[in-house]
N, C-alpha and C positions, 0 to 999 in steps of 0.2 A: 693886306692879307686877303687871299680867296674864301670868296665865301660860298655858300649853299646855291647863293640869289646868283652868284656870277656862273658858276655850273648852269645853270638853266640858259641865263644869255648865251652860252659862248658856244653850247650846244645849239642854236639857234643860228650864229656865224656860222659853226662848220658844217651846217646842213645845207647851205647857203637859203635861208629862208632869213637870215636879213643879213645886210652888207652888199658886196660885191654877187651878184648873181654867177650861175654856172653859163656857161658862153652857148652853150646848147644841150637840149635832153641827154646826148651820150654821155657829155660833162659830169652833168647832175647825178648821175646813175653810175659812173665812173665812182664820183665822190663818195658816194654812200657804200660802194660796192654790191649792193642789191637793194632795192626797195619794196615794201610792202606790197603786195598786187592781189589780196583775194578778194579786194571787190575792184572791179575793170575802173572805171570809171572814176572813180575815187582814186585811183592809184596813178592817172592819166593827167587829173588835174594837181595831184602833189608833184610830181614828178616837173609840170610847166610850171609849178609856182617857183620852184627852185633855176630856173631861166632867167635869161634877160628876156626874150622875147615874152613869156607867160602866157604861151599857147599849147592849145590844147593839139594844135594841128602840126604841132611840129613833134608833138611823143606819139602821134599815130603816125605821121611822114617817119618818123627811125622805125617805128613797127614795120612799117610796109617796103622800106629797105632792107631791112637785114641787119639795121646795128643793134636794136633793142630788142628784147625776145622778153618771155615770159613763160617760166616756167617755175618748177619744183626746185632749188637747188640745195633746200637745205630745209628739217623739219618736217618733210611733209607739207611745205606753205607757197604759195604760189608767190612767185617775185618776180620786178620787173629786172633786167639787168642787162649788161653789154652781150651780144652773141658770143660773143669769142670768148667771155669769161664760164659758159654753160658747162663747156665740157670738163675742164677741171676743176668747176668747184664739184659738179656732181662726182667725177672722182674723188674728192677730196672726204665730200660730207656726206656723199649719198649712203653709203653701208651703213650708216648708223642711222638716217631716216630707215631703212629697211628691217632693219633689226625685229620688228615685231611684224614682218610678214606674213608670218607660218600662223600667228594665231588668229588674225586679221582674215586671212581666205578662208580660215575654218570655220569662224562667222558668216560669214558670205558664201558658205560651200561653193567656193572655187577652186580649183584644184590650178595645178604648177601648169602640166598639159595645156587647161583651158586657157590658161595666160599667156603661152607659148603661143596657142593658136592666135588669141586677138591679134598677138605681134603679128605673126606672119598675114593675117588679113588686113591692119591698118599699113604694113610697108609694101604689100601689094597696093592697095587701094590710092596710096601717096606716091609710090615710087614715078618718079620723072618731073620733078615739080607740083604733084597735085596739091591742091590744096579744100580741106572739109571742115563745116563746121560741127562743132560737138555733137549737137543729133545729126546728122550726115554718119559721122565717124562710126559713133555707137548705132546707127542703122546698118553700118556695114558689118559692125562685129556682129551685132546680132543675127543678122543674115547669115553669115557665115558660120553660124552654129554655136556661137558661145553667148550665152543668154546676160541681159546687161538691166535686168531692173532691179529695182531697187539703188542702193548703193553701189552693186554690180558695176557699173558701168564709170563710175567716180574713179572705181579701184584702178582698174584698167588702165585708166586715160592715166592717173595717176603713177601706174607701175611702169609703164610702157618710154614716159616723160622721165620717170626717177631714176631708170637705166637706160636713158641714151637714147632710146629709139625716136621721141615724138620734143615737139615744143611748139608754143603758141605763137605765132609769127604776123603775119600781114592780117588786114583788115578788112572787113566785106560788110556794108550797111552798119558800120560799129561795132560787129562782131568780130572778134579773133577767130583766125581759121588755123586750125593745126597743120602743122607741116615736117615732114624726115629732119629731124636735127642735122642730118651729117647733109644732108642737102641744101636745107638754108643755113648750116654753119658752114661752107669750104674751108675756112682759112680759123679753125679754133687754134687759141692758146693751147702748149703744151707744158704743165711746171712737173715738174720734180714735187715728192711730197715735202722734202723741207722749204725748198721755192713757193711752195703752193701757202704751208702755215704763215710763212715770212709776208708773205703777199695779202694774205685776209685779213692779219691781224693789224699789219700800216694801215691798209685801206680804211679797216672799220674806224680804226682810232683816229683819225687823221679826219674821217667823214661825220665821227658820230660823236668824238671825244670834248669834254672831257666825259672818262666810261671807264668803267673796271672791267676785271678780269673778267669778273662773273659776269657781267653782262653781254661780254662777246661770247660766252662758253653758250649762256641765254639763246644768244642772238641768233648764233652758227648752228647751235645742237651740236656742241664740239666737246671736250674737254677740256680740264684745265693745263691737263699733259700737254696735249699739242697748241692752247695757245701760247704757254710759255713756252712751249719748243719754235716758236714765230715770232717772239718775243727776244728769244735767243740770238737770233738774227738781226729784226731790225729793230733792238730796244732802244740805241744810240740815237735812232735819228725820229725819236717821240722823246715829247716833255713829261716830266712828272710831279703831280702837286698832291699834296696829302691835306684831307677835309677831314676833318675830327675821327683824325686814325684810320682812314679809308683811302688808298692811292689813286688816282686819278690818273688815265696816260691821253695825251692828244697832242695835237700836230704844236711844233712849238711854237708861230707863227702868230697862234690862237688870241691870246691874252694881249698883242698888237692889236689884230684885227679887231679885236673888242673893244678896247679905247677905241678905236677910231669910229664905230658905230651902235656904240655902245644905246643912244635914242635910238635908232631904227629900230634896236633890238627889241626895244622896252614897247614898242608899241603895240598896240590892238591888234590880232590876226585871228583868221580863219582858217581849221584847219580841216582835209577832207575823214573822213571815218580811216582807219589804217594806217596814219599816216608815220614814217617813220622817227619824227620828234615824239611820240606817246610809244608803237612798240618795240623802238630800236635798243631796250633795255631792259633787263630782268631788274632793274632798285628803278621807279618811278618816281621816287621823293623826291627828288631834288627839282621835279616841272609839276606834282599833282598829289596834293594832300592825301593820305591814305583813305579820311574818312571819304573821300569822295569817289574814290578809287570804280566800287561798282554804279556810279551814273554815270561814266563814261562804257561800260559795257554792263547794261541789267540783266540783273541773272547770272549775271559770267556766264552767258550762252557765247560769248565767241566773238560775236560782232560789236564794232567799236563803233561808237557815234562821232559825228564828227565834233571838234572841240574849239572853244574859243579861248584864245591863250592872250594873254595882257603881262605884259610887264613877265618875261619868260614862264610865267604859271597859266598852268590849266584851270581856268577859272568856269567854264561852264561846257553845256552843249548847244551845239544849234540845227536846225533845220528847216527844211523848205517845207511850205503850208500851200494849198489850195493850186490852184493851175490858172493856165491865160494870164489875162490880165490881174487876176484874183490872190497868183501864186507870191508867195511872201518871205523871208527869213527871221524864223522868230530864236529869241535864245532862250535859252534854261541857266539860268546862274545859279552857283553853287551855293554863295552868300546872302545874307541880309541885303546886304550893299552895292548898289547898282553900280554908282559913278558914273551913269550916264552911258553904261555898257551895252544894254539893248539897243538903244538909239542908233547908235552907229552899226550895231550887226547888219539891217537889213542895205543900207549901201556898198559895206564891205564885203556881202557877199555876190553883191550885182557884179563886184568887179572882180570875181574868180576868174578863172580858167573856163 
């Protein structure tokens, strides 16, 4: 019988963070269908953890070709994901991240005009291959007469990315430089809207499962209308398992590939802040006890720490101390009970990404 405890492993196989690794970055990002990206860096190393190589220079090498991009494609949340998948999921999801526009500029006294304007100066300023980093860009809006402080300039980059015009592409000193979507994407996917749900909801569940409804509606900033309507399509070719009255769908394949790495799974890892095992789910129970829930993000201000996961549970956080020679990874456990868990942190995180 499926339990709580196998949910957590197998969610660990299909993210390929244990088992059989993704053959390279586009793989791994393929699998997920979009990954986590609002912190760069963080998002860079989950991304090669999920590799066989587990490097950090082969998800900045697809940056700076053109197969990984990063941008907005759903919620308002920056993600890392395949170029070609940009253009139709922001069809797909973007109207409904837009939804609270009108109230959003009224705060920011920015009018529709002034937003029109950024466009036409960031696709002058890009147009023929250019490419700017975020103060570069917002230097130029702001030159150009539409004023970008404050949050101002967030919106912008944000609205500009959420319909089409902008996305984060190649890399300069570590930085992402913005570049014309329709320039660095030539060749985007084209779906149909029922192609388009039939397509998110395999992906997530096949990448992220086992996972409910709610957690892809969660995930996507979708409904429950159109995941069942994606559902409708390709429900035959996901499994389904039912945990104390709650349905479960992922790839059928899953519950094999667990047996067969079912130790690798259970072992001690490191994961980065964001990473998409912690928010690729609206029910977190089944990887992180609720009471714990706010020491992986304090405050609920937003930002997630990065987490040490044992035996498929979120068992504490961890992070880097001091610098040089000095600099160290210390953890934070949740428990009484070590087991000997700090000990191994500060090796295990020598040997990230």
């Amino acid at each position: 019988m499926t339990t709580v405890h196998d949910l957590a492993l197998m969610r660990l196989v299909a993210q390929h963070l244990a088992g059989p690794p993704a053959e390279d970055p586009a793989a791994a990002v393929h699998r997920l269908a979009a990954a986590q990206g609002q912190d760069f860096p963080g998002a860079v190393t989950s991304v090669a953890l999920r590799t066989a190589g587990r490097r950090r220079e082969d998800v900045l090498s697809a940056l700076d070709r053109g197969t990984i991009v990063r941008s907005w494609p759903m919620r308002g949340t920056l993600h890392l994901l395949l170029a070609e998948d940009l253009p139709w999921l922001l069809e797909l999801l973007g109207p409904r991240a837009l939804a609270g526009l009108a109230s959003r500029r009224a705060a920011l006294e920015l009018t529709e005009a002034q937003a029109e304007r950024a466009r036409e100066i960031a696709v002058a300023a890009l147009s023929g291959g250019g490419r700017l980093s975020r103060a570069a860009l917002l230097a130029a809006i702001d030159g150009g007469g539409v004023a970008t402080t404050g949050q101002r300039g967030y919106h912008l980059l944000w609205f500009l990315a959420q319909t089409g015009t902008l996305c984060l592409g190649p890399t300069d000193g570590g930085e992402q430089q913005f570049v014309l979507l329709d320039e660095w994407v030539p060749a985007p996917r084209r779906l149909q809207r029922e192609e388009a749900l039939a397509e998110l909801a395999l992906r997530y569940f096949r990448g992220h499962g086992p996972a409910t409804v709610a957690d892809l509606v969660r995930w996507a900033g979708s409904t429950v209308r159109d995941v069942r309507a994606g559902l409708a399509v390709v429900g035959d070719r996901l499994a389904r398992l039912e945990i104390g009255g709650t349905e479960y769908l992922l790839d059928p394949e899953l519950p094999d590939r667990l047996r067969a790495h079912r130790e690798e799974a259970r072992a001690v890892r490191l994961l980065p802040g964001f990473d998409e095992y912690v928010l690729g789910y609206a029910d977190r129970g089944a990887v992180l006890d609720p009471r714990f829930a706010e020491l992986i993000v304090p405050g609920r201000n937003g930002v997630f720490r990065p987490t040490v996961v044992s035996d498929g549970r979120i068992v504490g956080t961890w992070r880097w101390t001091g610098t040089g020679r000095r600099r160290a990874a210390t953890a934070e456990l949740f428990g009484p009970r070590d087991d000997g868990l700090s000990a191994v942190v500060p090796g295990l995180a020598a040997a990230l990404p």
